[in-house]
C-alpha positions in Angstrom: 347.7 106.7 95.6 344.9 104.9 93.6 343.3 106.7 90.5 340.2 105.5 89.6 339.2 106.2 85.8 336.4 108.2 85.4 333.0 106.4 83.2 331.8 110.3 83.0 332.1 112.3 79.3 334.0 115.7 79.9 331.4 118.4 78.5 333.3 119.1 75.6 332.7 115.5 74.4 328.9 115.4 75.4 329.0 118.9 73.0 330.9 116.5 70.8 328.6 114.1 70.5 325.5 116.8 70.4 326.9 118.1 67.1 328.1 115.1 65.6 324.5 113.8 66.2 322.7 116.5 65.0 324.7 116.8 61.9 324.1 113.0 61.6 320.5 113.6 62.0 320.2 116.6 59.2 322.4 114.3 56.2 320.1 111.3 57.0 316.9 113.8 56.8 318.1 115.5 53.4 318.8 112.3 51.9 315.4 111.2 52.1 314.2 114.2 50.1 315.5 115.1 46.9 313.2 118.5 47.0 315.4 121.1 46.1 315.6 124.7 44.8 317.6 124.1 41.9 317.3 125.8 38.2 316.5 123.9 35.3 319.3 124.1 33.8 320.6 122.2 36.5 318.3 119.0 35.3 319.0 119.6 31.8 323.0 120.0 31.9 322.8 116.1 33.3 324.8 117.2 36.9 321.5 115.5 38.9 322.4 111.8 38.3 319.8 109.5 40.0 320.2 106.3 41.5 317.6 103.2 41.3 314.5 103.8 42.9 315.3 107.7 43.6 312.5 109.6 42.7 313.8 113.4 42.7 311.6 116.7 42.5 313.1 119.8 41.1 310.9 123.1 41.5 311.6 126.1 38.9 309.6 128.9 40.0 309.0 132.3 38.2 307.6 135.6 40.1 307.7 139.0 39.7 307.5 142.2 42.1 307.8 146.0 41.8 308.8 148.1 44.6 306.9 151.7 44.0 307.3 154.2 47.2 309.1 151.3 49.7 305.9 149.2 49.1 306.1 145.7 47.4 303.2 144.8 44.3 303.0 142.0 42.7 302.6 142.3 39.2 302.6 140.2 36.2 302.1 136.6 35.9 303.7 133.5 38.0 304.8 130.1 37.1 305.8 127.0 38.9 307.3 124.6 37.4 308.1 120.6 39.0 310.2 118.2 37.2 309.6 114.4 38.8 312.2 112.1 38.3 312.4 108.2 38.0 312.2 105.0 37.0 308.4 103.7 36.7 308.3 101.4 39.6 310.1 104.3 42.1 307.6 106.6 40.8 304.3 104.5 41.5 305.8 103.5 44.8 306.3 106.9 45.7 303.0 108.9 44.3 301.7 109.8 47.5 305.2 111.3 48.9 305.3 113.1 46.0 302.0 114.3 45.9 302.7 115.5 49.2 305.7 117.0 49.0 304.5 119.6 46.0 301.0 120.2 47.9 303.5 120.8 51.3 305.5 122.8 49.1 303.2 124.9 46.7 301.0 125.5 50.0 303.8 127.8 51.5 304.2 129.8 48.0 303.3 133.5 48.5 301.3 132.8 45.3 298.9 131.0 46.2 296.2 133.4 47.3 296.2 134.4 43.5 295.2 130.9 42.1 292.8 132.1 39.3 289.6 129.1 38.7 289.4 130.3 35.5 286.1 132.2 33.8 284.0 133.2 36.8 281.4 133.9 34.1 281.2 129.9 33.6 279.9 129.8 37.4 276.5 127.8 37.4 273.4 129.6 38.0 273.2 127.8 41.5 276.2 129.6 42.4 275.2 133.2 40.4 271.4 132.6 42.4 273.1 131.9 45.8 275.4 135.0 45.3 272.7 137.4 44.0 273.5 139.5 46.9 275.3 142.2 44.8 278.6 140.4 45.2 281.2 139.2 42.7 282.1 135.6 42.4 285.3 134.9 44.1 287.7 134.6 41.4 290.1 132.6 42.5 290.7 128.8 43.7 290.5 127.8 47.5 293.3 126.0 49.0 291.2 122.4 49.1 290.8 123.0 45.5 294.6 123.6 44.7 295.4 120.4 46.8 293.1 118.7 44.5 294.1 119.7 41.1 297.3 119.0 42.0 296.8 115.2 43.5 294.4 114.8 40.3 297.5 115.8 38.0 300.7 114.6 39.5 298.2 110.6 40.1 297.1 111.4 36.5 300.7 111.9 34.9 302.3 108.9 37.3 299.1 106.5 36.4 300.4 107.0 32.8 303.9 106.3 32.8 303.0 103.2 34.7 304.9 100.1 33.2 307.7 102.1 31.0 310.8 100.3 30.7 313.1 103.3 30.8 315.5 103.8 33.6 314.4 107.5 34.0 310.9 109.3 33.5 310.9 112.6 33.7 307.4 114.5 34.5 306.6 117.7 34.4 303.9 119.6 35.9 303.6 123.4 35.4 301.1 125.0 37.8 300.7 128.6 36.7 298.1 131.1 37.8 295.0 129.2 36.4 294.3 126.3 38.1 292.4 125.1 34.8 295.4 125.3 32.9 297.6 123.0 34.6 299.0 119.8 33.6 301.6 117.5 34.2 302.8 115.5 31.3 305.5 112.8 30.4 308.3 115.0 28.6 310.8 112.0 27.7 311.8 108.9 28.9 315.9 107.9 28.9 317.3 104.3 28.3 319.8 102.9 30.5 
């Protein structure tokens, strides 16, 4: 009797295989991004080390909600806070992935319908004359404004840090629930 060895997987290794590449597939897509959920005090206790060239983005986010009669409210204020991470020449090489990422990110925050623009009495009189129609002003920012503000700031803060000789810059931009308040600023720079 002649056996002839099979050149066909059994299904439990194509199932194998299936797994092992997706698994494969999700580690080499997480490593790419460093966006995660993590508290500050994460960042501050020093457990995020980052390599050369990493640039890493830490979001700390603040909201609160009441529950009155099995309905949710938001009350109170919000706060989102991003902490970028890097060495100078990781960060310029980066801005526009990490622009991105926060827009992609802040975009899907169930906040962001509440984005004050500030004083709507500080609208021009083109914009009081075209709405004399017995409505309000719309108080608060559209999304092609938030996207904006928050290129303008994070291109702003990265533009400034350009040339440090540190080994990590650490930015931080706090976008809160006035779109003319935010800022992202240098907060300290760490020798290697």
């Amino acid at each position: 009797m002649n056996v002839k060895p099979s050149n066909k997987m059994s299904s439990t290794q194509v199932k194998s295989a299936v797994v092992f590449v997706g698994i494969l597939s999700f580690v080499l897509y997480t490593s790419f991004f460093s966006l995660k959920d993590f508290t500050s005090t994460n960042m501050a206790s020093g457990s995020v080390e980052l390599q050369e060239n990493v640039v890493q983005i830490v979001k700390d986010s603040m909201t609160r909600y009441n529950i009155v009669n099995n309905e949710t409210e938001f009350i109170g204020s919000f706060d989102t806070t991003y902490s970028i991470s890097g060495n100078s020449d990781s960060l310029k090489s980066s801005d526009d992935a990490i622009i991105s990422v926060v827009q992609e990110d802040f975009n899907r925050s169930p906040t962001i319908g509440y984005i004050g623009v500030g004083d709507v009495s500080t609208l021009s009189t083109a914009d009081s004359e075209a709405s004399n129609n017995l409505s309000l002003p719309n108080p608060f920012a559209d999304s092609a404004a938030i996207n904006q503000t928050i290129s303008q700031k994070i291109a702003n803060a990265i533009e400034s840090v350009d040339g440090l000789d540190a080994s990590i810059i650490k930015i931080k931009c706090d976008f809160n629930m006035n779109i003319t308040e935010w800022e992202c600023v240098n907060i300290g720079n760490q020798n290697s």
